[in-house]
C-alpha positions in Angstrom: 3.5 29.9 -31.2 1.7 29.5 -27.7 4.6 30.3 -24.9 4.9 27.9 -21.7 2.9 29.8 -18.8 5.1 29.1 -15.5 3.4 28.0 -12.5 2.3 30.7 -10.0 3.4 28.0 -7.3 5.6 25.1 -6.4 4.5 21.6 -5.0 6.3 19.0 -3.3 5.9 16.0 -1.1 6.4 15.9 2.2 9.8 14.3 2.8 9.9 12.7 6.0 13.5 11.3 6.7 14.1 7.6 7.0 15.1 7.9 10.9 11.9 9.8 11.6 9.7 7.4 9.5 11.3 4.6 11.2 10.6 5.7 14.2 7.1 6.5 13.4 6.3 2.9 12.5 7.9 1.8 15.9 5.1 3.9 17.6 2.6 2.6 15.2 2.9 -1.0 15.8 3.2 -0.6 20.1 0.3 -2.0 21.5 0.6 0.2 24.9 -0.1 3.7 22.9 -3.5 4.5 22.5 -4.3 6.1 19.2 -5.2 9.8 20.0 -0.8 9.9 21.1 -0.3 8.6 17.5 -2.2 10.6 15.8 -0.7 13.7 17.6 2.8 12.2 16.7 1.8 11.7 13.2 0.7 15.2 13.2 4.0 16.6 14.6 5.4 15.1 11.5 3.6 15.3 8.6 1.6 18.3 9.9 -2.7 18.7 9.3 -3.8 19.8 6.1 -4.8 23.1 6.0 -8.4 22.2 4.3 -9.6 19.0 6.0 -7.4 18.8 9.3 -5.8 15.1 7.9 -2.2 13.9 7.8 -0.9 16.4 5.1 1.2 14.5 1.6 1.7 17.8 0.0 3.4 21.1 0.3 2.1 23.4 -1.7 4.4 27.1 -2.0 3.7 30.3 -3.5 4.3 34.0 -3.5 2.1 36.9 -1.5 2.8 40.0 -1.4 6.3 39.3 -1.9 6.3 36.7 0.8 6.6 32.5 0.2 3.6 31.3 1.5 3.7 27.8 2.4 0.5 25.4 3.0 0.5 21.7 3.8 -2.9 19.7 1.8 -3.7 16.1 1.9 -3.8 14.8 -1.8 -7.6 15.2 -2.0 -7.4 18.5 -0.4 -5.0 19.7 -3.1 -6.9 18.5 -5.6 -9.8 20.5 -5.2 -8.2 23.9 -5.2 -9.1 25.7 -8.4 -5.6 27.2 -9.7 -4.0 23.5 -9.0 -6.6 22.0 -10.6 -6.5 24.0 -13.6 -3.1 22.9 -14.3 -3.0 18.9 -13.3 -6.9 18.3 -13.6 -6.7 18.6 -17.8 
């Protein structure tokens, strides 16, 4: 009987709340903000991914050294990292 191997790491979405994302789409639709100042709003929010430098979806959260690393990816990003794709790749 094969046993369930438990995941060396945990991943979850960003969660952005519903004030903040409001107020982010606010900024996105003014005309007098150029689009460098939104990108480096979006940033403050979502955060870059750590691979690519993009608008992070994911954090991804393991254990070093007996420490909780934590590491924000864009979706493509995180897909291309081997351990993660080993286990939502199959």
């Amino acid at each position: 009987m094969a046993t369930k191997q438990k995941r060396p790491f945990s991943i979850e979405p960003l969660n952005i709340s519903a004030e903040k994302m409001e107020q982010l789409k606010i900024l996105m639709r003014r005309q007098d903000v150029n689009s460098h100042v939104k990108n480096v709003e979006l940033q403050k929010v979502q955060g870059k991914c750590l691979r690519c430098g993009g608008l992070a979806s994911t954090i991804l959260k393991y254990r070093v050294q007996g420490v909780i690393a934590i590491e924000r990816y864009c979706d493509e990003c995180l897909k291309s990292i081997p351990v993660i794709s080993r286990y939502f790749l199959k």
